[in-house]
C-alpha positions in Angstrom: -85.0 19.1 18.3 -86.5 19.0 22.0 -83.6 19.1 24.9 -82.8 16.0 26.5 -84.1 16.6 30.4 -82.9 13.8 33.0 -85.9 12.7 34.9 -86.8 10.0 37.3 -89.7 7.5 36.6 -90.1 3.6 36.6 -92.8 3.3 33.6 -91.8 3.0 30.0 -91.9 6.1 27.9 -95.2 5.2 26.2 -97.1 4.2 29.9 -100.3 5.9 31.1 -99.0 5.4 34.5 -97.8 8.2 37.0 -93.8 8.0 37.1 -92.7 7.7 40.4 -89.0 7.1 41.5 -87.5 3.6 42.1 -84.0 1.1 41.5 -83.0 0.4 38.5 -83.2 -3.4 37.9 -80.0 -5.3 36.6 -82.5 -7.6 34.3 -81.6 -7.6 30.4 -83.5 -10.1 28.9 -86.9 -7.9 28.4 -87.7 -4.8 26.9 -86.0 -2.1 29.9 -89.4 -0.6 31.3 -87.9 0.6 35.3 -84.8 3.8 35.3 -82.8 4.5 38.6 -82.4 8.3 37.4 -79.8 10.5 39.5 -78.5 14.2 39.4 -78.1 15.2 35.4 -74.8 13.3 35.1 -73.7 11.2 32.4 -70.1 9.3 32.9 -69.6 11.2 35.7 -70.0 14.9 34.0 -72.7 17.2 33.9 -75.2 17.2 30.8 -74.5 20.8 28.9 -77.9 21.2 28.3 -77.7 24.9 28.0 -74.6 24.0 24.9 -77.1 21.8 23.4 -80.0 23.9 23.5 -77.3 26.7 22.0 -76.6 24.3 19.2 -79.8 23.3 18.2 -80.9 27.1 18.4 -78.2 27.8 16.0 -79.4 24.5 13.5 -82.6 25.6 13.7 -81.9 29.7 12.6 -84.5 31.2 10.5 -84.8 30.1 6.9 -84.7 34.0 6.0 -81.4 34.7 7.6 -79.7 31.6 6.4 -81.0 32.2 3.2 -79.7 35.8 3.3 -76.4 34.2 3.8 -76.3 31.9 1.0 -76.7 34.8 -1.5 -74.0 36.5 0.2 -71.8 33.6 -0.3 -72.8 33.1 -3.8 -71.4 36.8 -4.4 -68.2 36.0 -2.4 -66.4 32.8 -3.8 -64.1 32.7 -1.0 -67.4 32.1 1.6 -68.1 33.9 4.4 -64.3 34.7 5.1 -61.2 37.1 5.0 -57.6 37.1 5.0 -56.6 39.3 7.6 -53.0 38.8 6.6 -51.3 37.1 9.4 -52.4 33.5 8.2 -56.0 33.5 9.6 -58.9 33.8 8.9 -62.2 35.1 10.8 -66.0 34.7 10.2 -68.0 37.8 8.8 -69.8 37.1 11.9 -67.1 37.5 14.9 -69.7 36.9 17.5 -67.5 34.0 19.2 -65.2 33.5 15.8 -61.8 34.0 18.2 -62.8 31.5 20.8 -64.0 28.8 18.1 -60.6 29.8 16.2 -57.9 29.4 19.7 -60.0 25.7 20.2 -58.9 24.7 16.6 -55.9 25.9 16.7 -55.5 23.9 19.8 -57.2 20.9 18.1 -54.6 20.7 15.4 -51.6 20.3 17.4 -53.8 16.9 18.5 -56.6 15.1 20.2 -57.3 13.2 23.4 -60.6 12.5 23.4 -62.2 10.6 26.6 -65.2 9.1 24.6 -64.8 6.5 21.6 -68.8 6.1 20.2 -69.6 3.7 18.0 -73.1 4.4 16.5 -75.5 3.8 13.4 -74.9 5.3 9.8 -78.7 6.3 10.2 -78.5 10.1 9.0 -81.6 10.6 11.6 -79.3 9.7 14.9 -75.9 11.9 14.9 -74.5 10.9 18.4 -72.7 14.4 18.5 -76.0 16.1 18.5 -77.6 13.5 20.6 -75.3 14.3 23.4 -74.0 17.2 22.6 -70.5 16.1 21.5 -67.9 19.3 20.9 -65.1 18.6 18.1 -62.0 17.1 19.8 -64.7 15.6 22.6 -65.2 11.6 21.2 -63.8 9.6 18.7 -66.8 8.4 16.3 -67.2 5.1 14.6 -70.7 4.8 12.5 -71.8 1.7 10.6 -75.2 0.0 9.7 -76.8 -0.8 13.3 -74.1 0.3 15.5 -72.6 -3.3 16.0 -69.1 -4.5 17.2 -67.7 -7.8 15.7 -66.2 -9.9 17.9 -62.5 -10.0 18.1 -62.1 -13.2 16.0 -64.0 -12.1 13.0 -60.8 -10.1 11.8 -60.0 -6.7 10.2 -63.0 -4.0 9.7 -63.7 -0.7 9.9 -64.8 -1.0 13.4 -62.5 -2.4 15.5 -59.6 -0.2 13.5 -61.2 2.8 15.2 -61.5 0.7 18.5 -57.7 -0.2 18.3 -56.6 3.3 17.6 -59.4 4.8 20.0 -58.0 2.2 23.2 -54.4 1.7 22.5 -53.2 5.8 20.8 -55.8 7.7 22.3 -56.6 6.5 25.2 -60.2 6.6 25.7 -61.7 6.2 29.0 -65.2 5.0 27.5 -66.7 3.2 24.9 -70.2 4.0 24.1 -72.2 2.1 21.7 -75.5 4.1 20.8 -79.0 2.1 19.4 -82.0 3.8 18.0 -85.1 3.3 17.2 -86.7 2.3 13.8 -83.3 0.5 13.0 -83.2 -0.4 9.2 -80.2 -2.6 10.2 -82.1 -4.6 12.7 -85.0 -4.7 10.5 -82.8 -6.6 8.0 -81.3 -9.3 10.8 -85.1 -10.0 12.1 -85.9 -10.7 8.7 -83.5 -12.9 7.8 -85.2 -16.7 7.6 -81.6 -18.4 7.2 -77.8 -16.8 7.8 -76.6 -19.1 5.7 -78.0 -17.8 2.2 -76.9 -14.1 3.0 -75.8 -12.4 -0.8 -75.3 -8.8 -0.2 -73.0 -6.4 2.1 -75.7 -5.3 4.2 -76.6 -9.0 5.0 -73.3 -10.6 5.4 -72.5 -7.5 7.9 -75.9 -7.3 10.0 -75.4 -11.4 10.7 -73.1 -10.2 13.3 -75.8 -9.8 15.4 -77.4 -13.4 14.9 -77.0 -14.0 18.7 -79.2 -10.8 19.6 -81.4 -11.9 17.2 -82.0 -15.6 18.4 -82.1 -14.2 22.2 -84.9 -12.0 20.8 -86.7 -14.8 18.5 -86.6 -16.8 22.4 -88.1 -14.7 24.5 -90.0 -12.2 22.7 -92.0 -14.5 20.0 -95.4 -13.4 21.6 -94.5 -9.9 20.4 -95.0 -8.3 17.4 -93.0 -8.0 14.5 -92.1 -4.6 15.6 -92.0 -5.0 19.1 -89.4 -7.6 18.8 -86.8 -5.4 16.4 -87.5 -3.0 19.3 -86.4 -5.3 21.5 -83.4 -6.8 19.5 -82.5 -3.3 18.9 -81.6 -3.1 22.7 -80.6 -6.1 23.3 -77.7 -5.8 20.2 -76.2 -2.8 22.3 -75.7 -5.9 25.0 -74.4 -8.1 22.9 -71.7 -5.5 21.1 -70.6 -4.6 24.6 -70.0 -8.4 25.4 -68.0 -8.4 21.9 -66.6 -5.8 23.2 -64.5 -7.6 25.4 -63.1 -10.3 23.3 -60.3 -7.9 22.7 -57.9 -8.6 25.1 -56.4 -4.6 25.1 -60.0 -3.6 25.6 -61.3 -6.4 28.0 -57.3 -5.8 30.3 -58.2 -2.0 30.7 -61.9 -2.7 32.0 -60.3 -5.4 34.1 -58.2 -2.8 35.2 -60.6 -0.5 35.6 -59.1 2.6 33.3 -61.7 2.3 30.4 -66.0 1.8 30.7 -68.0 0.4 28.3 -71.4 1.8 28.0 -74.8 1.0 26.2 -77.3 3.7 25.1 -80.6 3.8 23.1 -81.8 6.6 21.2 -85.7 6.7 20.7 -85.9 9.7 18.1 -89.9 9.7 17.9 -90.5 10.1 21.4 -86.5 12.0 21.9 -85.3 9.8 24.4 -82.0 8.7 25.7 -81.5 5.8 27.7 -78.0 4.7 29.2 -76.3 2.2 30.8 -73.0 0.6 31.8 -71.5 -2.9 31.7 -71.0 -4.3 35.3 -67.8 -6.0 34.5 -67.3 -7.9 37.7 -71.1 -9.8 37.1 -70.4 -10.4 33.9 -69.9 -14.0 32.7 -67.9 -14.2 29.6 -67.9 -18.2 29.3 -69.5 -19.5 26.1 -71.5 -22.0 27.6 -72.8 -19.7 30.0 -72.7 -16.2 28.5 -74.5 -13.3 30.4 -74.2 -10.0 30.5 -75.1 -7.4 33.4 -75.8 -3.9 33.9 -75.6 -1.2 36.5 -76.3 2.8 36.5 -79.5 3.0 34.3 -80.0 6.7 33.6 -83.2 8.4 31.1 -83.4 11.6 29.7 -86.5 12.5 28.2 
């Protein structure tokens, strides 16, 4: 997998043009084409690119080694480990086995992560290997096209892990992570009428109808795939105004102890777009609903 570099440009990722450095415009109703790209920071810490490009080193080891280990496991039932008689155990391999083993150890007395992500079941788009997550480092929710219901559609999966994520942990940001090629948003833009949805995937993806009728009004001289492009990005938008229908979430943004940010993972051309909600511009009033953004970064 090629390592996410932060650059600055204000042309799409599939432009001709010459990038060239500009502002980053606060405008979500279109298809994000301009980035306002800074230092390699992302909520206000440094990108490990040099973990991440350690990580996907080790994912991408050579078939004959890892093959090589397989037989040796085969031969030893109890894996690739030994008792060393104090209650431990150690890798074959101690090349960094104590450090990994003292983190653990420290993870099991408990976890405070800063991050709570909420991202799609898609097995092509793990958010820890996106951005380089560390066990104990975010607090993961994953479910078919990464949405948030809103506050008043009751008890799920998702806003479990958003109460326990806000209220025990104490997470300082939400992120909610899109992708490309969305099967989920595929489904809601083919929906022809809400109303007659008869199976799980249906009844859960109609969450996003609003996305989906923003997109169906000003995207309908796209194409089909253009506009579940667009609808994929402009979900993240709408999950992040959902995301503040919870009065415990939307009190601490108020307040100013927890973000919420939006992010879109293109994994054909691997790259990562992110933004955050500007609160204070925001307009949560039904009848004139909007949502604004501020701090568009791109890695590419």
């Amino acid at each position: 997998m090629a390592i996410l570099v932060p650059i600055s440009l204000s042309v799409g990722p599939h432009s001709s043009q010459s990038p060239r450095v500009t502002r980053a415009s606060n405008d979500t109703s279109a298809l994000p084409h301009t980035f306002s790209l800074k230092p390699s920071i992302i909520f206000g810490s440094s990108l490990k690119s040099r973990e991440i490009e350690q990580a996907h080193l080790r994912l991408l080891v050579d078939s004959r080694t890892t093959t090589g280990l397989r037989m040796k496991a085969s031969r030893e039932p109890p894996g690739l480990t030994q008792d060393l008689g104090n209650n431990k155990l150690e890798t074959v391999e101690e090349t960094g086995s104590r450090k990994n083993l003292e983190h653990y150890e420290e993870l099991a007395k408990g976890q405070a992560p800063k991050f709570m992500v909420i991202a799609c079941a898609d097995s092509r788009v793990c958010p820890s290997a996106i951005l380089g997550f560390q066990p104990g480092e975010a607090f993961t929710v994953r479910n078919i096209a990464n949405l948030v219901p809103p506050f008043e559609k009751g008890p799920s999966e998702t806003n479990a892990g958003l109460e326990f994520s806000v209220n025990t942990l104490k997470v300082e940001n939400i992120l909610v992570i899109g992708h490309s090629c969305c099967g989920g948003i595929h489904a809601l833009m083919s929906m022809e009428d809400e109303g007659q949805s008869s199976g799980f995937i249906q009844n859960w993806v109609v969450l996003g109808k609003n996305a989906r009728l923003k997109t169906k009004a000003v995207a309908s001289n796209l194409s089909f795939d253009q506009q579940c492009r667009h609808c994929e990005k402009e979900s993240i938008n709408r999950s992040l105004l959902n995301l503040l229908t919870y009065p415990w979430i939307e009190e601490k943004v108020r307040e100013g102890v927890l973000s919420l940010h939006g992010g879109y993972y293109d994994f054909v051309d691997c790259t990562f777009e992110k933004w955050t909600l500007d609160y204070e511009e925001c307009s949560l009033k039904k009848e004139d609903e909007k949502i604004s953004v501020k701090d568009r970064l791109f890695w590419c």
